[in-house]
MIDOSE-1310 file (N, C-alpha, C; in nm, 2 decimals, decimal comma, always signed):
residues 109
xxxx	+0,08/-0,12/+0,00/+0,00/+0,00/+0,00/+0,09/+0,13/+0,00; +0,18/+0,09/+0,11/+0,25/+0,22/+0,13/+0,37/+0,28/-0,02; +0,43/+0,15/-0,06/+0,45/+0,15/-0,18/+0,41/+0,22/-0,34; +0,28/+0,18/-0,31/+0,25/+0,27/-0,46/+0,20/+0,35/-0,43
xxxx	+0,19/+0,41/-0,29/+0,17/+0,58/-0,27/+0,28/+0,66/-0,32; +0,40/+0,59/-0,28/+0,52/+0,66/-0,29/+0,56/+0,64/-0,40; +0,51/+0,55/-0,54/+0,52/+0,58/-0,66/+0,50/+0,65/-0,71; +0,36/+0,65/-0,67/+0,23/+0,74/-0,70/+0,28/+0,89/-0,70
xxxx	+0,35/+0,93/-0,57/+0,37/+1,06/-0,56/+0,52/+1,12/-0,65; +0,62/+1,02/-0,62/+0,69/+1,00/-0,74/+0,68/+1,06/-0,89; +0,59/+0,95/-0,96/+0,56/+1,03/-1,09/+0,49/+1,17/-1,04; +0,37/+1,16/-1,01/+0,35/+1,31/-1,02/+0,47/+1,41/-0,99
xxxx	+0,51/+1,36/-0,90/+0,63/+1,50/-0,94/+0,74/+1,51/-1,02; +0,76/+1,39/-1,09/+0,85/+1,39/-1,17/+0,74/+1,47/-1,27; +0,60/+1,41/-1,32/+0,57/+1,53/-1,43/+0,54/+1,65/-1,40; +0,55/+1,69/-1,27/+0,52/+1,87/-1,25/+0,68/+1,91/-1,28
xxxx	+0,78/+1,83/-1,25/+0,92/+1,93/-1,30/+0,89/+1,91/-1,42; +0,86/+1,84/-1,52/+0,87/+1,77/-1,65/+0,78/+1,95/-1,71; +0,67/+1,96/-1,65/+0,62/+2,06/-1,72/+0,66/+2,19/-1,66; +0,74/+2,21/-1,58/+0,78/+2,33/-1,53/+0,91/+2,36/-1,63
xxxx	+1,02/+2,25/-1,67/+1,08/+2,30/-1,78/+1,04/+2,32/-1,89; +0,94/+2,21/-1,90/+0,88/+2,27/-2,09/+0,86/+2,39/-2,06; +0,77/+2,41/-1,97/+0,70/+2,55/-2,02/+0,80/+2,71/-2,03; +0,91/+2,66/-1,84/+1,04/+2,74/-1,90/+1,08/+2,76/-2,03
xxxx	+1,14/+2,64/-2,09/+1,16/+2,63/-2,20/+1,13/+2,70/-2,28; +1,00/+2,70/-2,36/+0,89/+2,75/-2,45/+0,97/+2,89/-2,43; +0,93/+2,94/-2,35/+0,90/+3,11/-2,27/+1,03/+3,15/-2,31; +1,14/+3,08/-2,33/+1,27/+3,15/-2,31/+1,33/+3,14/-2,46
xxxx	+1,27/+3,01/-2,51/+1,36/+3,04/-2,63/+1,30/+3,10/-2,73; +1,22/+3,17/-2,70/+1,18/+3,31/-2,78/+1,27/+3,44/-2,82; +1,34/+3,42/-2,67/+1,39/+3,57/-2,59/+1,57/+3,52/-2,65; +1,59/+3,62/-2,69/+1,75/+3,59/-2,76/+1,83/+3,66/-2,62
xxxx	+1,97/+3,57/-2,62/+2,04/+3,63/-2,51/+2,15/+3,76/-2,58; +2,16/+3,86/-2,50/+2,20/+4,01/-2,53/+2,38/+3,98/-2,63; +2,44/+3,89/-2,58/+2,56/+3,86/-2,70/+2,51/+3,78/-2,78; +2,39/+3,76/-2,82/+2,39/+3,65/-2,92/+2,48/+3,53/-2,98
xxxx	+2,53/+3,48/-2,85/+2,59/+3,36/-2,86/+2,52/+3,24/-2,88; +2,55/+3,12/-2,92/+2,52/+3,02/-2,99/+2,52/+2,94/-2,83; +2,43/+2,83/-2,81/+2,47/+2,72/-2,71/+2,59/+2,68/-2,65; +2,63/+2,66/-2,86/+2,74/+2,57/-2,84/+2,89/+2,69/-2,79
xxxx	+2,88/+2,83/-2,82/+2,94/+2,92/-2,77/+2,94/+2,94/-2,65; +2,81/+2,94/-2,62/+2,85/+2,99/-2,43/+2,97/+2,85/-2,37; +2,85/+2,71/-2,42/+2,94/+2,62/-2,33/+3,09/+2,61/-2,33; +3,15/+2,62/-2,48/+3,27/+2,65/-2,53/+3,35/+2,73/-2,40
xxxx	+3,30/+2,81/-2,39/+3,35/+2,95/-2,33/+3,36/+2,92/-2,17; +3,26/+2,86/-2,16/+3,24/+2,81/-1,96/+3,33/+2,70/-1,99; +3,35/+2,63/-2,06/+3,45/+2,50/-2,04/+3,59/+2,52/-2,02; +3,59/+2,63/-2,13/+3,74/+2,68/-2,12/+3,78/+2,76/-1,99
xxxx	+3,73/+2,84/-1,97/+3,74/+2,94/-1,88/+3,77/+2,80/-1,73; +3,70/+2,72/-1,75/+3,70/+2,58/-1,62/+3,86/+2,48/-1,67; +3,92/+2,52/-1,72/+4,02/+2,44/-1,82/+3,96/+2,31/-1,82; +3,89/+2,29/-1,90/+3,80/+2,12/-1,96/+3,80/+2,17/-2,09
xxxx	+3,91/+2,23/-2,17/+3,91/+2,23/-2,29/+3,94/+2,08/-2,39; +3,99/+2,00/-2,28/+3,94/+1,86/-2,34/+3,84/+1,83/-2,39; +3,75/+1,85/-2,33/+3,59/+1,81/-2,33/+3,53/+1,82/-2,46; +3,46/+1,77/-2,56/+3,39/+1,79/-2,67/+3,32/+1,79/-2,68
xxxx	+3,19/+1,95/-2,74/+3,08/+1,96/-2,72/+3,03/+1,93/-2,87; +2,93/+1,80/-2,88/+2,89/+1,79/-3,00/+2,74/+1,83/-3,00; +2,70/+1,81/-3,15/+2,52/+1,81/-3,16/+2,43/+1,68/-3,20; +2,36/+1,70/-3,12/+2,29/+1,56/-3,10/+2,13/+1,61/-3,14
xxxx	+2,04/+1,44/-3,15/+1,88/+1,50/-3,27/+1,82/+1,52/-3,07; +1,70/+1,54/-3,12/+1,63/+1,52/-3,01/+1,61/+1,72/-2,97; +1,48/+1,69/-2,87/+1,47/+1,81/-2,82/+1,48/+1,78/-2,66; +1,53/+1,88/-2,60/+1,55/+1,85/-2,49/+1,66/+1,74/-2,40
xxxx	+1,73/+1,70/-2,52/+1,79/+1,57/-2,52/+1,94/+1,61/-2,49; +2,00/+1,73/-2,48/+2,08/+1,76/-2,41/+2,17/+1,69/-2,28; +2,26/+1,64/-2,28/+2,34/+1,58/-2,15/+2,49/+1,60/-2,15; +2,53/+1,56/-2,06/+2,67/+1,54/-2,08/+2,69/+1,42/-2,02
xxxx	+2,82/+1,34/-2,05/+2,85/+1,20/-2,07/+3,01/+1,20/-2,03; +3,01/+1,17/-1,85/+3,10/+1,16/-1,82/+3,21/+1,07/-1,85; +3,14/+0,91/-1,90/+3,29/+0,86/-1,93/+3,34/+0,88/-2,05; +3,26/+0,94/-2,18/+3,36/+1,02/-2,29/+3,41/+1,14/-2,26
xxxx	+3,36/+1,22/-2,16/+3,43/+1,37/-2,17/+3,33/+1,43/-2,24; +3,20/+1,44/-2,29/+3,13/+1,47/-2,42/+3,02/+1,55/-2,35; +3,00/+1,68/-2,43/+2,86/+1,74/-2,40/+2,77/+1,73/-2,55; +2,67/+1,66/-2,52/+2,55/+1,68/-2,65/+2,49/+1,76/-2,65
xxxx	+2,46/+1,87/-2,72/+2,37/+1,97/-2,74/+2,23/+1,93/-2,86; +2,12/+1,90/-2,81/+2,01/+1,94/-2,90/+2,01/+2,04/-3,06; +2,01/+2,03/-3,12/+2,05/+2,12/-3,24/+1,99/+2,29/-3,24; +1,89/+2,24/-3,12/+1,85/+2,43/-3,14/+1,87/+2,46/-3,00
xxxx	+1,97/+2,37/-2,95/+2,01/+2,48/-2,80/+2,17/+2,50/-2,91; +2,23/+2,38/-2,94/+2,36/+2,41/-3,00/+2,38/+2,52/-3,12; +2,28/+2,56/-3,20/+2,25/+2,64/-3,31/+2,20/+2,76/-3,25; +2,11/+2,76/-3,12/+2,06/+2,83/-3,07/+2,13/+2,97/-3,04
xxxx	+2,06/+3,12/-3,02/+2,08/+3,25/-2,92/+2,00/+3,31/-2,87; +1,92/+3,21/-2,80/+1,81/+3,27/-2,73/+1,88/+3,23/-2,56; +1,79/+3,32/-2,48/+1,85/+3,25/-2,34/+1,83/+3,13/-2,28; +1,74/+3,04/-2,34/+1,68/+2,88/-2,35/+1,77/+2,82/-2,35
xxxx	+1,90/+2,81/-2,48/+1,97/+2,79/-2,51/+2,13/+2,81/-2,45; +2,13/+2,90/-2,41/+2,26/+2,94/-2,32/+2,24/+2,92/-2,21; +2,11/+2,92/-2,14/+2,06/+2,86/-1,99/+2,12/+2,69/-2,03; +2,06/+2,57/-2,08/+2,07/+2,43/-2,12/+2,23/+2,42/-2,16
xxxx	+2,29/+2,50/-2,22/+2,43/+2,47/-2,21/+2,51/+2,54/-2,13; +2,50/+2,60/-2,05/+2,54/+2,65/-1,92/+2,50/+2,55/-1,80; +2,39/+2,47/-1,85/+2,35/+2,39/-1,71/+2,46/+2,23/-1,74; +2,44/+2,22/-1,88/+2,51/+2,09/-1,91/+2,68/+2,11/-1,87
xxxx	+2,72/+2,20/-1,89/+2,87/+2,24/-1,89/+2,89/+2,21/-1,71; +2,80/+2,30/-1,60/+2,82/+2,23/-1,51/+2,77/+2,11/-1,41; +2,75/+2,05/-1,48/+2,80/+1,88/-1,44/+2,94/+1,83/-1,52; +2,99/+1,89/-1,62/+3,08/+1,85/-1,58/+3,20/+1,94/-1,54
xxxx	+3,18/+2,03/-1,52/+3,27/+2,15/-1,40/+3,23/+2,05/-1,29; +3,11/+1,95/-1,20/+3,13/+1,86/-1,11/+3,20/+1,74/-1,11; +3,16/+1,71/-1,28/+3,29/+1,58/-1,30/+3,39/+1,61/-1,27; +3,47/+1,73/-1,28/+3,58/+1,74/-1,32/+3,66/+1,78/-1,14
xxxx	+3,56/+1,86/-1,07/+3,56/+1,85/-0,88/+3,51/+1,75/-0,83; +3,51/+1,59/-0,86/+3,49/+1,50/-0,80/+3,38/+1,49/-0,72; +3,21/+1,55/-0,78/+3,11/+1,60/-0,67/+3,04/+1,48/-0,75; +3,00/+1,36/-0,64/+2,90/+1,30/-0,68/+2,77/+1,26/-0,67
x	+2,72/+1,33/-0,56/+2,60/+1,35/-0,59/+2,51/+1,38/-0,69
C-alpha cells in the first residue's frame, strides 16, 4: 500500500518538474540572449574558462535531449540549443557544462 503511494507521488512530481521545464523552456527560447551567442558558444566559453578544454561539445537530434556524458568527456547539445541565441539555449548549455565542471571537482551527488 505504502509503496504505490510513494510511486504514486513520485511520478507526479516527476511530471510537475517535466512541465515546469517545458513550459520554461517554450518562454525563453523566444527571448534571444544580449551577446547572441550560440549554445554551443557559451558552453565553449564556460569550459574553457573551467580548463576542460578537453571536453567535446557535440550536436545531437532530439529536443530537450541535451546531456553530458561523463565517461567520454562529451557534451550533446540538442540542435536548437547548439544552433541556438536565445537565453533557452545558453541557460541548457550553461547547465550541461556544469555537471561536468562537477565531474571534473569530483562531486557526486
Amino acid at each position: 500500500m505504502y509503496y504505490d503511494i510513494l510511486i504514486f507521488i513520485g511520478l507526479g512530481l516527476s511530471l510537475i518538474a517535466q512541465i515546469i521545464v517545458s513550459t520554461s523552456y517554450s518562454k525563453y527560447k523566444k527571448v534571444l540572449n544580449s551577446k547572441e551567442l550560440t549554445g554551443f558558444e557559451v558552453a565553449r566559453k564556460i569550459l574553457d574558462k573551467n580548463n576542460l578544454n578537453d571536453i567535446m561539445i557535440l550536436e545531437t537530434k532530439g529536443n530537450l535531449s541535451d546531456h553530458y556524458d561523463p565517461s567520454r568527456k562529451v557534451i550533446k547539445l540538442s540542435t536548437d540549443i547548439y544552433h541556438g541565441t536565445s537565453i533557452a539555449s545558453a541557460s541548457v548549455a550553461a547547465h550541461e557544462c556544469g555537471h561536468a565542471i562537477q565531474d571534473k571537482d569530483g562531486y557526486k551527488p
